[in-house]
GUFI-362680 format. One line per field, with one value per residue: residue in one letter; z, x, y of N, C-alpha, C in turn. Coordinates in steps of 0.02 Angstrom, whole numbers, plus 32768, in hexadecimal, padded with zeros to 4 digits. Example, Ala and Ser with C-alpha at 12.3 -4.5 7.8 and 13.67 -1.06 7.14 Angstrom:
! residues 2
type	(a,s)
n.up	(8186,8162)
n.east	(8294,8282)
n.north	(7EE4,7F90)
ca.up	(8186,8165)
ca.east	(8267,82AC)
ca.north	(7F1F,7FCB)
c.up	(8186,818A)
c.east	(8294,8285)
c.north	(7F5B,8002)
***
This chain:
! residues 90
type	(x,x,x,x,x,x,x,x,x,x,x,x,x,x,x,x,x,x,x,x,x,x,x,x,x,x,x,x,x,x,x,x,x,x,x,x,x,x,x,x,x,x,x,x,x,x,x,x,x,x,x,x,x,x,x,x,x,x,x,x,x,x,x,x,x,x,x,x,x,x,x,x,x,x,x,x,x,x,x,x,x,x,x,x,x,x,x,x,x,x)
n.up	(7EE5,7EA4,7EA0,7ED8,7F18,7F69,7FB0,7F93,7FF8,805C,802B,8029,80AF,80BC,808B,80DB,8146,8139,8106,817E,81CF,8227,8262,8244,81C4,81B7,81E9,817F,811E,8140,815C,810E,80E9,8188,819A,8155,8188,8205,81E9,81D1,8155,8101,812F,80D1,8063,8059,804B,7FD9,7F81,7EFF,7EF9,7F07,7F3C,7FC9,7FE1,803B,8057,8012,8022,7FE6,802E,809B,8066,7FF7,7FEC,8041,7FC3,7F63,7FB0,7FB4,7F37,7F07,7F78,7F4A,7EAA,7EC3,7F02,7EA5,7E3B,7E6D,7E71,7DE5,7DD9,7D86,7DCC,7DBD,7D78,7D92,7D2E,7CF4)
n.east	(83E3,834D,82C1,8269,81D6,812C,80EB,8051,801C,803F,8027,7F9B,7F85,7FCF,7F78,7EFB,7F1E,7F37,7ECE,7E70,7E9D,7EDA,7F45,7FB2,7FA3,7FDE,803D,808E,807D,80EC,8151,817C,81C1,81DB,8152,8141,818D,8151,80EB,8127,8164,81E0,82A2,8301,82A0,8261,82D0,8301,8299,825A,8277,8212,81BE,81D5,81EC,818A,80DB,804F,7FD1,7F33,7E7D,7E37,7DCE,7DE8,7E4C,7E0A,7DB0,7E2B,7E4A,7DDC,7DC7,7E3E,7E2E,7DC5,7DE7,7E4F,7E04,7D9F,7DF5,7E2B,7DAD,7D83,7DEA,7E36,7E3D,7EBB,7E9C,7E90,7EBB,7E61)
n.north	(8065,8087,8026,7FDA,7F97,7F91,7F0C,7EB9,7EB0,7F14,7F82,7F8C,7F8F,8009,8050,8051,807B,80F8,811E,810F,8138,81D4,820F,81B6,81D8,8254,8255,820A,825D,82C0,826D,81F0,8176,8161,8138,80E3,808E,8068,8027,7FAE,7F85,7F5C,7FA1,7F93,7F96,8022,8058,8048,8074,80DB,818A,81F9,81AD,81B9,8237,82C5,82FE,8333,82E9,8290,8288,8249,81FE,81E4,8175,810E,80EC,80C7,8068,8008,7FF0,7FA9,7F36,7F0F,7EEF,7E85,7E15,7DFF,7DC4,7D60,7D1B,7CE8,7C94,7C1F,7B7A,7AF4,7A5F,79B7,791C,789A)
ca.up	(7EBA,7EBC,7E75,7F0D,7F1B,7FB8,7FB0,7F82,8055,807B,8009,8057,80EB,80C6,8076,8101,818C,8111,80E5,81AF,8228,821C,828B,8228,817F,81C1,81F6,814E,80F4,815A,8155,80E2,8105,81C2,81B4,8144,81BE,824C,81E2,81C8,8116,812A,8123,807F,8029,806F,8023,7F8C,7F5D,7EE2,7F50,7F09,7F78,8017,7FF0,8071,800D,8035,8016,7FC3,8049,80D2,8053,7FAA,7FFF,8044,7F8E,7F54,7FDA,7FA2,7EE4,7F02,7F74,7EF3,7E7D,7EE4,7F0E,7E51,7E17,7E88,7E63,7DBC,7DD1,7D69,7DF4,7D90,7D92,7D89,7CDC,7D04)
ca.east	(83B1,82FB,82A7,824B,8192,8114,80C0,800B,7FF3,8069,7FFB,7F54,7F99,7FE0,7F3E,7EC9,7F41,7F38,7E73,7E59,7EE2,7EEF,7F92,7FDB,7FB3,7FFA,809C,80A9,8085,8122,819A,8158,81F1,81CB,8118,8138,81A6,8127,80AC,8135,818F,8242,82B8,831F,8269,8249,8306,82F9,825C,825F,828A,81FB,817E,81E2,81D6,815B,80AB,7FFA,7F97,7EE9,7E60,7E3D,7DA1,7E04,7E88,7DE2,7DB8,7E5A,7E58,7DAA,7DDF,7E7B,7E1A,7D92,7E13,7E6C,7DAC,7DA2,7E2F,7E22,7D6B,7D95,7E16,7E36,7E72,7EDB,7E75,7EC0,7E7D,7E7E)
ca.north	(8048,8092,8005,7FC2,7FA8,7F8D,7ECF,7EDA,7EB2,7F3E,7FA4,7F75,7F8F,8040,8081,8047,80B7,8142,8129,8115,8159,820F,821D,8194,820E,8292,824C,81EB,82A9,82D1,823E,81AE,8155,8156,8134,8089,8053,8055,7FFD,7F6B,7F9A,7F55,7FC8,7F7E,7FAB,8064,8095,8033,808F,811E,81CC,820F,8198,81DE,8298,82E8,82FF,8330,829E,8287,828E,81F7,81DB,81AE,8145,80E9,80E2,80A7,8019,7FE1,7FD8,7F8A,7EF0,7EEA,7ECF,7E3D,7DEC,7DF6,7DA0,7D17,7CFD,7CF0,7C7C,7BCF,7B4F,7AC8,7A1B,7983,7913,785F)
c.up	(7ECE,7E8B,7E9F,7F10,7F57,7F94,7FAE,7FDC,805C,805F,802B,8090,80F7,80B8,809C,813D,8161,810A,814F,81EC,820C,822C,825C,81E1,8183,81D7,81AA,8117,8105,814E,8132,8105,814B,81C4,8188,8171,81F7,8228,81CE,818F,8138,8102,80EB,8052,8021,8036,7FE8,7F69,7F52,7F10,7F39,7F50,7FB8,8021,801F,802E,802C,8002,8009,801E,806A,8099,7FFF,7FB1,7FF6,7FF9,7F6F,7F6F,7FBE,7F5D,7EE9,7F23,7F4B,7EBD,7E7E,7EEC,7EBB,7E27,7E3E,7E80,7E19,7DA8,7DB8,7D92,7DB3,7DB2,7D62,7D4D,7CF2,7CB8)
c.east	(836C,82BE,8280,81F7,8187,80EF,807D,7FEF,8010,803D,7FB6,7F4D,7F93,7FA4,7EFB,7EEC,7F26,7EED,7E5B,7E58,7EF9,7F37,7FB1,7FF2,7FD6,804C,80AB,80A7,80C6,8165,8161,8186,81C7,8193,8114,815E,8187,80FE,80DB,8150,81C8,8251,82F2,82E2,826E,8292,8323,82B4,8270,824F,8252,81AE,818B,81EB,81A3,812B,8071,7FF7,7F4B,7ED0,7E53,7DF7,7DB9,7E27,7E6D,7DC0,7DE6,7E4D,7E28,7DBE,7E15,7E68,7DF2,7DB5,7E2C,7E36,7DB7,7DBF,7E2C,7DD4,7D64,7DBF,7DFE,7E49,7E86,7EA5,7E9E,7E83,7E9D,7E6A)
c.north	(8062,8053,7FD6,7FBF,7F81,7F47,7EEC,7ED3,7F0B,7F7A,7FCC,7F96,7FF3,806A,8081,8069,80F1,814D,8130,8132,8196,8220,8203,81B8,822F,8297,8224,8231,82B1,82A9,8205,818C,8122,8138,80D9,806F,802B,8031,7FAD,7F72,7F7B,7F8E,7FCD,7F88,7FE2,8074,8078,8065,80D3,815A,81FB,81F5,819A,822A,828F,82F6,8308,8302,82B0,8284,8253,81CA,81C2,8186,80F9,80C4,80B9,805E,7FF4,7FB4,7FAA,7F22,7EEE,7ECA,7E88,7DFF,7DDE,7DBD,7D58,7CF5,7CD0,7CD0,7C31,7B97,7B19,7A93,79E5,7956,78B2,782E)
***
């Protein structure tokens, strides 16, 4: 089954190694696989996930990742700002 996706933490997570930790890029260019495992991925996610997001791959630059990460919490800040809480109606 490739039908697996990364939690929006697992996400976060992965794009702030990649935006910060050179080593960590450079082994996830090499083995993706390997390199979600060390950041905590279980390993019923990594080989559920489509075999294209464990090919080997140059990667965008440590400064669009940083990008990415920003957009992605802006987004999350956003949505929760933004949010309706339920109120109780007496």
């Amino acid at each position: 089954m490739s039908d697996a996706t990364l939690t929006k933490a697992q996400g976060l997570l992965l794009l702030r190694e990649l935006a910060t930790n050179e080593a960590f890029r450079l082994r996830y260019e090499e083995k993706p696989a390997a390199a979600l495992t060390e950041i905590g991925v279980p390993h019923e996610t990594i080989v559920n996930l489509p075999a294209a997001c464990l090919a080997s791959c140059k990667l965008a630059g440590a400064a669009e990742m940083e990008a990415a990460l920003k957009e992605l919490q802006a987004d999350a800040v956003g949505r929760y700002l933004t949010m309706h809480p339920p109120q109780a109606k007496i």
